[in-house]
VEXMIFI-122544 format. One record per residue (C-alpha): chain; residue in one letter; x, y, z. Coordinates in Angstrom, 3 decimals. Example, Ala and Ser with C-alpha at 12.3 -4.5 7.8 and 13.67 -1.06 7.14 Angstrom:
2
+-------+-----+----------+----------+----------+
| chain | res |     east |    north |       up |
+-------+-----+----------+----------+----------+
|     A |   A |   12.300 |   -4.500 |    7.800 |
|     A |   S |   13.670 |   -1.060 |    7.140 |
+-------+-----+----------+----------+----------+
END
This chain:
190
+-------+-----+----------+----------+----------+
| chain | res |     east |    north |       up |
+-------+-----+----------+----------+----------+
|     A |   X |  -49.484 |  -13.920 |   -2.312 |
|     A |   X |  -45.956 |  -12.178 |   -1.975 |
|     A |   X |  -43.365 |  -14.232 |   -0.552 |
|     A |   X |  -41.726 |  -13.122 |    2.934 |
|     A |   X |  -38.252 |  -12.563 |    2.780 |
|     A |   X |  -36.133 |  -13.504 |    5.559 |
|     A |   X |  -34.681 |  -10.865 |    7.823 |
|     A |   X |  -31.289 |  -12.067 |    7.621 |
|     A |   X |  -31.365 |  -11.647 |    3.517 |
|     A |   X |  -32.182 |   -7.994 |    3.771 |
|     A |   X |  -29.685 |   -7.402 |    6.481 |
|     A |   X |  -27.085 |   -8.857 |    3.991 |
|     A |   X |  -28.043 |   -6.900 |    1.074 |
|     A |   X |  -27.860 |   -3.902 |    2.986 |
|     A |   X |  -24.472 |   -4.404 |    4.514 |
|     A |   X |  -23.853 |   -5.265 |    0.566 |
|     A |   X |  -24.894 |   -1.799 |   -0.626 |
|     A |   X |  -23.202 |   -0.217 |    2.236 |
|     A |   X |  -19.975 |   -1.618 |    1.553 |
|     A |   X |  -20.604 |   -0.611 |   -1.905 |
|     A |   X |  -21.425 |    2.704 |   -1.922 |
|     A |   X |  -18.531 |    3.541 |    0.682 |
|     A |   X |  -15.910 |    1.855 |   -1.959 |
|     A |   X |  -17.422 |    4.012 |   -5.007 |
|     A |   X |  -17.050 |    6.912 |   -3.382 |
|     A |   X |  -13.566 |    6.455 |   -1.892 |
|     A |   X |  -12.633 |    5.458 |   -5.474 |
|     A |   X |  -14.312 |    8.615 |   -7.226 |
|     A |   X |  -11.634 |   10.754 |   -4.996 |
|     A |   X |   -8.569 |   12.249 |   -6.616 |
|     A |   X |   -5.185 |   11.220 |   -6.252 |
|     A |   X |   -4.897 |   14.730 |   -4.446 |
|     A |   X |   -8.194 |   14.571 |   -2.998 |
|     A |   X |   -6.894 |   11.410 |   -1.301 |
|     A |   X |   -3.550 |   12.495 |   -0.539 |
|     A |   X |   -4.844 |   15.239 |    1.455 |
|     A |   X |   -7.067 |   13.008 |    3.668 |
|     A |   X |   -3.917 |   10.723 |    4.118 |
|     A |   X |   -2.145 |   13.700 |    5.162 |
|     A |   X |   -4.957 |   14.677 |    8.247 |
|     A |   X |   -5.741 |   11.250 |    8.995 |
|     A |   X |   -1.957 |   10.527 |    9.746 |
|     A |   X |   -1.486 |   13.547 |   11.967 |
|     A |   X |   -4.744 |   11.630 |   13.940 |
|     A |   X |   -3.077 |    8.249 |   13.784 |
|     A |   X |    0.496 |   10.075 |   15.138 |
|     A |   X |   -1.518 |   10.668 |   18.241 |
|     A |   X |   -3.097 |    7.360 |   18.677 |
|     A |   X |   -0.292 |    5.245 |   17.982 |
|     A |   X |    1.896 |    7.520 |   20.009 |
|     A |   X |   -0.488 |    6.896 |   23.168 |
|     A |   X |   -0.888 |    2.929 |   22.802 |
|     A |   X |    3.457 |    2.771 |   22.082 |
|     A |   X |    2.955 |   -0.542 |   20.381 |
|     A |   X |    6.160 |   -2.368 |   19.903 |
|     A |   X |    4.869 |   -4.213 |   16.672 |
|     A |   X |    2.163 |   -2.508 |   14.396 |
|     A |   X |    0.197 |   -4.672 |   11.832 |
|     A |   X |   -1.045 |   -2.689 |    8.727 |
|     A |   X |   -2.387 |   -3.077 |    5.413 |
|     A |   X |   -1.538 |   -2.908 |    1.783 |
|     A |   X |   -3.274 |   -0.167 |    0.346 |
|     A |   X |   -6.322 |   -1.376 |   -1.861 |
|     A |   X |   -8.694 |   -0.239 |   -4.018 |
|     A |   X |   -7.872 |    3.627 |   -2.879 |
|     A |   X |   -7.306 |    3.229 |    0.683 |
|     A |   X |   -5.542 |    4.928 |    2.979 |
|     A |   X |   -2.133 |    4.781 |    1.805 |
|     A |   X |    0.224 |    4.410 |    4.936 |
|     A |   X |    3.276 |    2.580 |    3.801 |
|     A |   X |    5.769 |    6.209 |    4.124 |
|     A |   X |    3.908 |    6.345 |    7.645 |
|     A |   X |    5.057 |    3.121 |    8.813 |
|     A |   X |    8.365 |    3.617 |    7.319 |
|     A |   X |    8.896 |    6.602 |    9.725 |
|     A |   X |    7.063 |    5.372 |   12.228 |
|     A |   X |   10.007 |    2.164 |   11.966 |
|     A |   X |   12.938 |    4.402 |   11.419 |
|     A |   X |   12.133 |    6.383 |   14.882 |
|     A |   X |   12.971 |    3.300 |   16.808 |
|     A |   X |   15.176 |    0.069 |   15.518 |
|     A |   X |   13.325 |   -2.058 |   17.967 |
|     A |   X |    9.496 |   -1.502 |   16.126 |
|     A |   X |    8.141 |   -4.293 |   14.370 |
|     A |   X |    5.881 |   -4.089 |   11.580 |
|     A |   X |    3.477 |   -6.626 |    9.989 |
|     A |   X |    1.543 |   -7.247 |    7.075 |
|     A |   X |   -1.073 |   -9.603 |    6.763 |
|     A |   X |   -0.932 |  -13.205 |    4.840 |
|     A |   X |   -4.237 |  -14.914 |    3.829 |
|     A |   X |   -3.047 |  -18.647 |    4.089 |
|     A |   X |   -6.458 |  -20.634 |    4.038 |
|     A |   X |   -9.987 |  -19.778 |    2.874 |
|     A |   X |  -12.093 |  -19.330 |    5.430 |
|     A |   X |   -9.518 |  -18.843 |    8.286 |
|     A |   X |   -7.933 |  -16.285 |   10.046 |
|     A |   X |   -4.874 |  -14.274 |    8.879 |
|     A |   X |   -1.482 |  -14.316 |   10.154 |
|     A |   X |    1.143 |  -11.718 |   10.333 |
|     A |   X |    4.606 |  -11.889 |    8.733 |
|     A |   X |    7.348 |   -9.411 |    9.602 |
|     A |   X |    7.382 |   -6.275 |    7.092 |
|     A |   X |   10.810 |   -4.524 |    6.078 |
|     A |   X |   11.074 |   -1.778 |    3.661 |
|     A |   X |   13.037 |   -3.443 |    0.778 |
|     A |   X |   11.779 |   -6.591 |    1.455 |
|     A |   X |   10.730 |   -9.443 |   -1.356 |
|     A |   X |    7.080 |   -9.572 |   -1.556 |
|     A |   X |    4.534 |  -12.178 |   -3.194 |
|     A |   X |    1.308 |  -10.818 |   -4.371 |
|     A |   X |   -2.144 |  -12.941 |   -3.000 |
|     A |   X |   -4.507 |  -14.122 |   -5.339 |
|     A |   X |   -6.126 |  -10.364 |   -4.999 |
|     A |   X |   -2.855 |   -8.759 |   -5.923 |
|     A |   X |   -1.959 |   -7.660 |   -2.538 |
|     A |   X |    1.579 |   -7.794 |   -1.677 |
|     A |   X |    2.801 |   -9.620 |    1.407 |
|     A |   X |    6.477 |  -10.711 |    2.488 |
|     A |   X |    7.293 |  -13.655 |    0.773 |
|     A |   X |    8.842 |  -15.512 |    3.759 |
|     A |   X |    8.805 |  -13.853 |    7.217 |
|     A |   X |    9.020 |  -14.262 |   10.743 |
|     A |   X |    5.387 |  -14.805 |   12.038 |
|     A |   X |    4.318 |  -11.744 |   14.298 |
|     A |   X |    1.927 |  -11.222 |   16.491 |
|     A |   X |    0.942 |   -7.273 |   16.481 |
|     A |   X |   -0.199 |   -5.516 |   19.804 |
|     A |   X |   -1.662 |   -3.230 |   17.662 |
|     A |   X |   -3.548 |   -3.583 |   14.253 |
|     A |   X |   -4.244 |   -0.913 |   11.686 |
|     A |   X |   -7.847 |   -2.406 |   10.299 |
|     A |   X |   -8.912 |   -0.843 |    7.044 |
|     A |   X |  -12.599 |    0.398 |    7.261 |
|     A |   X |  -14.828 |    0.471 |    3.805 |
|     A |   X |  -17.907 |    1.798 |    5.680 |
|     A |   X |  -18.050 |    2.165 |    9.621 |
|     A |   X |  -20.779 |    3.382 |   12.421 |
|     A |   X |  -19.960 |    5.286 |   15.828 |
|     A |   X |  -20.527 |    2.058 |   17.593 |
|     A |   X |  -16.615 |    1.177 |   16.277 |
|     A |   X |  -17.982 |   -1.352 |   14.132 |
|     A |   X |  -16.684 |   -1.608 |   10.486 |
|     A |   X |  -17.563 |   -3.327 |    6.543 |
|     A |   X |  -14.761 |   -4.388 |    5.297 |
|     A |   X |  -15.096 |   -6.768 |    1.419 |
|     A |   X |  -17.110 |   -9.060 |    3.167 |
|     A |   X |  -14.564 |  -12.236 |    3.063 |
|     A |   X |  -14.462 |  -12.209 |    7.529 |
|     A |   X |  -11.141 |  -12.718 |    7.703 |
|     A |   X |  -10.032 |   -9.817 |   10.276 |
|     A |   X |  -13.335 |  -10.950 |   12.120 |
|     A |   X |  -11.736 |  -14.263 |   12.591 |
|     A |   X |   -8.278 |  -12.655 |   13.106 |
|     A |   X |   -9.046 |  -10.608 |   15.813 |
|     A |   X |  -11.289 |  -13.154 |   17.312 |
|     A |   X |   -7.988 |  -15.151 |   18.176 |
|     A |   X |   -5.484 |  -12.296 |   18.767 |
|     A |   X |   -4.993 |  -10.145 |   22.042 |
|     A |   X |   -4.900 |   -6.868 |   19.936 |
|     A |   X |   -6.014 |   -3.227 |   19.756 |
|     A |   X |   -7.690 |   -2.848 |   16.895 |
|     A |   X |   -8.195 |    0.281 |   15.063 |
|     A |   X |   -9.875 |    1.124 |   12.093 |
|     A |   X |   -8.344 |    3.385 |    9.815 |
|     A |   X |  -10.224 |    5.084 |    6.956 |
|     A |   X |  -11.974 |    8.023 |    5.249 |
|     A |   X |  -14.784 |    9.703 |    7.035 |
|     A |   X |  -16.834 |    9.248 |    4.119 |
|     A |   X |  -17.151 |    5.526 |    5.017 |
|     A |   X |  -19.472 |    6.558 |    8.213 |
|     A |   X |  -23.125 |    5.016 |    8.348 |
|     A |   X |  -25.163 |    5.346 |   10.589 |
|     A |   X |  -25.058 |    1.558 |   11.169 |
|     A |   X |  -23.377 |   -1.224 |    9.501 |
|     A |   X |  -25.950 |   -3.881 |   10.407 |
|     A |   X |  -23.561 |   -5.499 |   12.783 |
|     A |   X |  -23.572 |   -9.100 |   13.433 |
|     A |   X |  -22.308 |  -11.571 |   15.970 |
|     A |   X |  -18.961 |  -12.393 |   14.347 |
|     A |   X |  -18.242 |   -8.758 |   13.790 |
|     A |   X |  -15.373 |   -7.631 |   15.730 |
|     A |   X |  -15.740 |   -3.851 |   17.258 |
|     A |   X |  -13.430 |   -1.286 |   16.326 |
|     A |   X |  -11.562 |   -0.172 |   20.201 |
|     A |   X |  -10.305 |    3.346 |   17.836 |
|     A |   X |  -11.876 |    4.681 |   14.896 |
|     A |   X |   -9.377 |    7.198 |   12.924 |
|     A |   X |  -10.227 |    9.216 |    9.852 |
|     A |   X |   -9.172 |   12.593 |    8.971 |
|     A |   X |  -11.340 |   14.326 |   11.184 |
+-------+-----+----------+----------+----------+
END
């Protein structure tokens, strides 16, 4: 007699393969292949960002061959001296991040994935939140490398979120579960 698997397995191996598949192929691009998807995705981004008028912007680190919008945020800083950007700080397995003020120049520490993060920052709490997207569904919902931690951070912010990627991400679903957090802006190069 075959054994019955339990739902809940599958639905994890397929978000698994999901988040798999979307991370090979955003890896397989070129440098220029990328560059030019940064390039249209930005001029997308301009317009949302432009629209909310955020005071303070969290953002990632690029990793593993995301989006890469460091010279973005840079400009996006230099257009007003009263911005605020913010990276994110893993402190604690298991628990949400927290934000620490982000200056070009600034000392950084690397994580224990190799991410840099300011070393020591004023805390910040972002109105807005650039979320970086592995695979993602029309519903606004998003894979990210499976460790929850801007589930949980968004869980206990009052944020926009939006999730920033390459269209080559999209699924038709990600499985979604009830600790996901949904997406309020999805923005890719198209």
């Amino acid at each position: 007699m075959k054994p019955v698997s339990d739902p809940a397995d599958d639905i994890v191996q397929c978000r698994n393969r999901l988040r798999r598949k979307a991370l090979e192929a955003r890896q397989h691009l070129s440098v220029a292949q990328r560059q030019d998807l940064e390039q249209q995705l930005i001029g997308h981004l301009d317009k949302v960002v432009d629209e909310l008028a955020p005071r303070s912007l969290g953002f990632c680190w690029p990793y593993r061959a995301e989006p890469d919008l460091r010279a973005w945020m840079q400009a996006w800083l230099a257009r007003d001296e009263h911005r605020i950007a913010a990276l994110p700080v893993v402190l604690e397995k298991d628990s949400a991040m927290h934000f620490r003020r982000w200056i070009p120049g600034a000392a950084m520490v690397l994580d224990r994935h190799g991410i840099p993060h300011p070393a020591a920052a004023a805390e910040v709490e972002p109105e807005v939140v650039l979320v970086p997207l592995n695979a993602f569904d029309a519903a606004g919902y998003r894979l990210g490398y499976g460790g929850g931690f801007y589930d949980r951070t968004l869980a206990q912010l009052d944020t926009v979120a939006i999730g920033v990627g390459f269209e080559l991400g999209r699924v038709p679903s990600t499985w979604p579960q009830s600790h996901d957090r949904r997406m309020q802006w999805i923005v890719t190069e198209t």
